[in-house]
C-alpha positions, 0 to 999 in steps of 0.5 A, a space after each residue: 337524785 333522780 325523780 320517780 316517773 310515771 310513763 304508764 301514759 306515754 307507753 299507751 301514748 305509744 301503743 296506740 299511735 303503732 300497729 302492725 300493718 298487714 302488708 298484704 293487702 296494702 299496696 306496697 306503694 301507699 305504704 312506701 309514700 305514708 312511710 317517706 312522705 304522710 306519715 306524722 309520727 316519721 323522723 324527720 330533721 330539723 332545719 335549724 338545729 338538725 335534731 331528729 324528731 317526729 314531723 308532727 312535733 316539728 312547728 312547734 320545736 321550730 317555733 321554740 
């Protein structure tokens, strides 16, 4: 049977790393480069394994 968790932590974890962004007074092409290149918390794959993940987990999954 299953053990009881508690993900309180990981739903702030997550709240705080995405908020909504006011495209508007953002140039669209800082966002785009952010959202394909700068961004920690965009998937990326892994090389070896090809197991998507965030690229700022990536060395220490690689390292593993």
């Amino acid at each position: 049977m299953g053990e009881k968790r508690d993900f309180s932590k990981s739903v702030n974890a997550i709240s705080n790393l995405f908020s909504l962004i006011n495209c508007e007074t953002m140039d669209c092409n800082i966002l785009y480069i952010h959202e394909c290149e700068s961004c920690p918390q965009r998937i990326v794959t892994c090389e070896f394994c090809e197991f998507p993940l965030p690229a700022i987990d990536l060395p220490e999954h690689q390292t593993q």
